[in-house]
N, C-alpha and C positions, 0 to 999 in steps of 0.2 A: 408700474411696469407689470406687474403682478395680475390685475387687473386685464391689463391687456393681453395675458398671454393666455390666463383663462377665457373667456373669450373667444381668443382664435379657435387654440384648441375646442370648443363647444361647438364654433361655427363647424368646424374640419369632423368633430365627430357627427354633428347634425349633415353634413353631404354627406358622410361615408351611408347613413343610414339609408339612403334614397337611392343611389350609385357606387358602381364598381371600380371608379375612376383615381381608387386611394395605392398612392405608392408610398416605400418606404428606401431611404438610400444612408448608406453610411462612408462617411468618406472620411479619408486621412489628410491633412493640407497641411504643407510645410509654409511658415511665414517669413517672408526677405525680410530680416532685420537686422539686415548690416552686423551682426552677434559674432564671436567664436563658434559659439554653438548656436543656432536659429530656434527658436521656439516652434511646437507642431502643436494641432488641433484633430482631435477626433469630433467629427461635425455627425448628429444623425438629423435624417429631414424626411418630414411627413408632410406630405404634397395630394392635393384634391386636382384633378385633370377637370377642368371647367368646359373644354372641348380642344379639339385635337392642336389650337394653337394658344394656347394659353392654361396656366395652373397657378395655384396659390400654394406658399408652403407656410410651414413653421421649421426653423431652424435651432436645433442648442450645440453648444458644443462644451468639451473640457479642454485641458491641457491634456496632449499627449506625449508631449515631451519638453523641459523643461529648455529657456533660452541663459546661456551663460556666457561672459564677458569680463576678464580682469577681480573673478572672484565676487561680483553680483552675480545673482541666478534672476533670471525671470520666468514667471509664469500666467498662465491665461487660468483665470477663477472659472469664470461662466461667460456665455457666450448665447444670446436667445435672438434670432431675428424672426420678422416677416417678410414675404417675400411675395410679388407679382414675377409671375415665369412665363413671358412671349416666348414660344417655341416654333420651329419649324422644321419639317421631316423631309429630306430630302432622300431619300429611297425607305425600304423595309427596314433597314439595314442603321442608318445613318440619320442623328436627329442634331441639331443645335438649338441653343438655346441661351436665352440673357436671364438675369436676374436685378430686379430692380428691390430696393426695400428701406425697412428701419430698423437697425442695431441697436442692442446694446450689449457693453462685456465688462467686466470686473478684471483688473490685470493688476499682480502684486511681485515685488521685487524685493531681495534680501541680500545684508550680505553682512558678513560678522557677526550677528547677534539683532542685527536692526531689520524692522520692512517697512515698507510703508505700500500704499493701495491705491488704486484711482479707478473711477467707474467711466466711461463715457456711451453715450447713447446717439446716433446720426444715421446720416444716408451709409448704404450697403448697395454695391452692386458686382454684376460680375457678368464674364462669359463662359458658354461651356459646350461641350459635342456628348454626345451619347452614341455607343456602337451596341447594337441589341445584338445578342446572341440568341435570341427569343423572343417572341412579344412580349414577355413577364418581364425577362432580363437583361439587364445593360447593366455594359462598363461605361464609366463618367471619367474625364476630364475636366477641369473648368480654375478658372481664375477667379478668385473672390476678394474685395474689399472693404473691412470693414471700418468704417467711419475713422478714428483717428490709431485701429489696431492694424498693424501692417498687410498689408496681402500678400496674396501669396496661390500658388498651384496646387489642386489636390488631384485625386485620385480615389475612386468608389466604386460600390458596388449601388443599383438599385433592382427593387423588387416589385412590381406589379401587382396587387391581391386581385 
Protein backbone atom coordinates (compact mmCIF):
# COMPACT_ATOMS: atom_id res chain seq x y z
CA UNK A 1 0.00 0.00 0.00
CA UNK A 2 2.94 2.12 0.69
CA UNK A 3 4.11 1.66 -2.64
CA UNK A 4 1.13 2.67 -4.10
CA UNK A 5 0.68 5.78 -2.44
CA UNK A 6 4.06 7.00 -3.37
CA UNK A 7 3.41 6.74 -6.62
CA UNK A 8 0.34 8.58 -6.74
CA UNK A 9 1.68 11.10 -4.91
CA UNK A 10 5.01 11.31 -7.71
CA UNK A 11 2.36 10.95 -10.37
CA UNK A 12 0.11 14.19 -8.83
CA UNK A 13 3.51 15.94 -8.17
CA UNK A 14 4.87 15.22 -11.75
CA UNK A 15 1.20 16.95 -13.26
CA UNK A 16 1.40 19.78 -10.73
CA UNK A 17 4.76 20.43 -12.48
CA UNK A 18 3.42 20.99 -16.13
CA UNK A 19 -0.18 22.43 -15.01
CA UNK A 20 -2.13 24.81 -12.84
CA UNK A 21 -4.92 22.35 -12.50
CA UNK A 22 -3.78 21.25 -8.66
CA UNK A 23 -6.50 21.75 -5.77
CA UNK A 24 -6.33 21.23 -2.33
CA UNK A 25 -9.72 20.44 -0.07
CA UNK A 26 -10.14 19.60 3.60
CA UNK A 27 -13.28 18.27 4.78
CA UNK A 28 -14.82 17.18 8.14
CA UNK A 29 -17.33 13.91 7.68
CA UNK A 30 -19.31 12.46 10.20
CA UNK A 31 -19.81 8.64 9.77
CA UNK A 32 -23.62 6.78 10.47
CA UNK A 33 -22.70 4.09 12.73
CA UNK A 34 -25.54 3.32 14.38
CA UNK A 35 -22.88 4.58 17.76
CA UNK A 36 -24.08 6.67 21.06
CA UNK A 37 -21.47 8.81 19.85
CA UNK A 38 -20.60 8.48 15.75
CA UNK A 39 -17.15 8.44 14.74
CA UNK A 40 -15.80 11.80 12.53
CA UNK A 41 -12.98 11.98 10.08
CA UNK A 42 -10.82 14.85 9.07
CA UNK A 43 -10.20 13.96 5.28
CA UNK A 44 -7.39 16.34 3.30
CA UNK A 45 -7.43 15.70 -0.63
CA UNK A 46 -5.04 16.68 -3.32
CA UNK A 47 -6.65 16.54 -6.61
CA UNK A 48 -4.96 17.17 -10.41
CA UNK A 49 -8.02 18.61 -12.86
CA UNK A 50 -7.16 16.42 -15.86
CA UNK A 51 -9.80 18.70 -17.78
CA UNK A 52 -12.82 20.46 -16.84
CA UNK A 53 -14.80 17.07 -16.57
CA UNK A 54 -12.75 14.88 -14.86
CA UNK A 55 -9.68 14.77 -11.89
CA UNK A 56 -7.71 12.28 -10.03
CA UNK A 57 -7.26 12.73 -6.29
CA UNK A 58 -5.39 11.16 -3.31
CA UNK A 59 -7.25 11.12 -0.20
CA UNK A 60 -5.86 10.55 3.75
CA UNK A 61 -7.74 11.08 6.63
CA UNK A 62 -7.57 10.68 10.65
CA UNK A 63 -9.87 10.44 13.29
CA UNK A 64 -11.48 13.44 14.34
CA UNK A 65 -13.54 12.49 16.77
CA UNK A 66 -13.63 9.40 18.56
CA UNK A 67 -17.07 6.79 18.13
CA UNK A 68 -18.39 5.51 21.64
CA UNK A 69 -21.04 2.86 22.67
CA UNK A 70 -21.72 1.08 26.13
CA UNK A 71 -18.22 1.94 27.26
CA UNK A 72 -16.23 0.63 23.87
CA UNK A 73 -14.72 3.74 22.06
CA UNK A 74 -13.86 3.45 18.41
CA UNK A 75 -11.66 5.17 16.39
CA UNK A 76 -10.51 5.53 12.56
CA UNK A 77 -6.27 4.99 12.50
CA UNK A 78 -5.51 6.03 8.87
CA UNK A 79 -7.46 6.37 6.12
CA UNK A 80 -5.53 6.77 2.37
CA UNK A 81 -7.68 6.40 -0.88
CA UNK A 82 -7.43 6.97 -4.79
CA UNK A 83 -9.84 8.43 -6.35
CA UNK A 84 -11.27 8.92 -10.35
CA UNK A 85 -13.60 12.32 -9.98
CA UNK A 86 -16.28 12.75 -13.33
CA UNK A 87 -17.46 16.19 -12.63
CA UNK A 88 -19.87 18.31 -14.06
CA UNK A 89 -20.43 22.36 -13.87
CA UNK A 90 -23.64 23.42 -14.22
CA UNK A 91 -23.37 27.22 -13.93
CA UNK A 92 -20.12 29.66 -12.69
CA UNK A 93 -21.57 29.10 -9.65
CA UNK A 94 -22.53 25.26 -9.26
CA UNK A 95 -20.43 22.14 -9.76
CA UNK A 96 -21.25 18.26 -9.10
CA UNK A 97 -19.34 15.67 -8.91
CA UNK A 98 -18.98 11.42 -8.13
CA UNK A 99 -16.08 9.91 -6.85
CA UNK A 100 -15.10 6.47 -7.74
CA UNK A 101 -11.92 4.58 -6.06
CA UNK A 102 -9.72 2.19 -3.82
CA UNK A 103 -9.55 2.33 -0.02
CA UNK A 104 -7.80 1.55 2.54
CA UNK A 105 -8.26 2.36 6.62
CA UNK A 106 -6.90 0.95 9.83
CA UNK A 107 -9.86 1.20 12.57
CA UNK A 108 -9.10 0.17 16.38
CA UNK A 109 -11.47 -0.14 19.35
CA UNK A 110 -11.04 -0.36 23.20
CA UNK A 111 -12.67 -0.77 26.07
CA UNK A 112 -11.47 -1.63 29.82
CA UNK A 113 -7.92 -2.14 29.41
CA UNK A 114 -8.31 -4.24 25.94
CA UNK A 115 -8.14 -3.23 21.83
CA UNK A 116 -7.86 -4.93 19.22
CA UNK A 117 -7.44 -3.49 15.14
CA UNK A 118 -8.63 -4.39 11.81
CA UNK A 119 -7.33 -2.96 8.52
CA UNK A 120 -9.56 -3.28 5.34
CA UNK A 121 -8.76 -2.05 1.83
CA UNK A 122 -11.87 -2.00 -1.25
CA UNK A 123 -14.09 0.05 -3.47
CA UNK A 124 -14.79 3.77 -2.30
CA UNK A 125 -17.23 5.81 -3.90
CA UNK A 126 -19.42 8.71 -3.32
CA UNK A 127 -21.27 11.98 -4.45
CA UNK A 128 -20.98 15.50 -3.99
CA UNK A 129 -21.97 19.35 -5.16
CA UNK A 130 -19.40 22.24 -5.01
CA UNK A 131 -20.76 26.00 -4.69
CA UNK A 132 -17.70 28.40 -5.73
CA UNK A 133 -17.55 31.45 -4.08
CA UNK A 134 -14.63 32.20 -6.57
CA UNK A 135 -12.97 30.41 -9.22
CA UNK A 136 -10.04 29.32 -6.55
CA UNK A 137 -12.84 28.71 -3.83
CA UNK A 138 -15.52 26.34 -2.96
CA UNK A 139 -17.70 25.09 -0.36
CA UNK A 140 -18.09 21.05 -0.78
CA UNK A 141 -20.81 18.66 0.34
CA UNK A 142 -20.71 15.12 -0.67
CA UNK A 143 -21.39 11.52 0.63
CA UNK A 144 -18.52 9.11 0.92
CA UNK A 145 -18.15 5.28 1.32
CA UNK A 146 -15.51 3.61 2.26
CA UNK A 147 -15.34 0.01 1.54
CA UNK A 148 -16.36 -1.86 4.80
CA UNK A 149 -15.88 1.71 6.96
CA UNK A 150 -19.26 3.36 7.38
CA UNK A 151 -20.20 6.46 5.30
CA UNK A 152 -21.28 9.19 5.91
CA UNK A 153 -21.84 13.34 4.91
CA UNK A 154 -19.11 15.78 5.12
CA UNK A 155 -18.59 19.23 4.66
CA UNK A 156 -15.21 21.34 3.28
CA UNK A 157 -13.51 23.78 2.13
CA UNK A 158 -11.44 23.57 -1.28
CA UNK A 159 -8.57 25.72 -2.75
CA UNK A 160 -7.54 26.08 -6.39
CA UNK A 161 -3.53 27.02 -6.63
Amino acid sequence: MKKLAIVSLLALAGAAAQAQNIYGDIAYQMHDADLTTDPATLRATLGYEFNSQLAGEVMLGISARDGEQSGVTAKLDHLFGIYAKPKVKLNDSFELYGRLGYVSSKVSASAGGSSISDSSSGLSYGIGASYYINPSLSLNVDYMDFDELEGGIAFGVKYTF
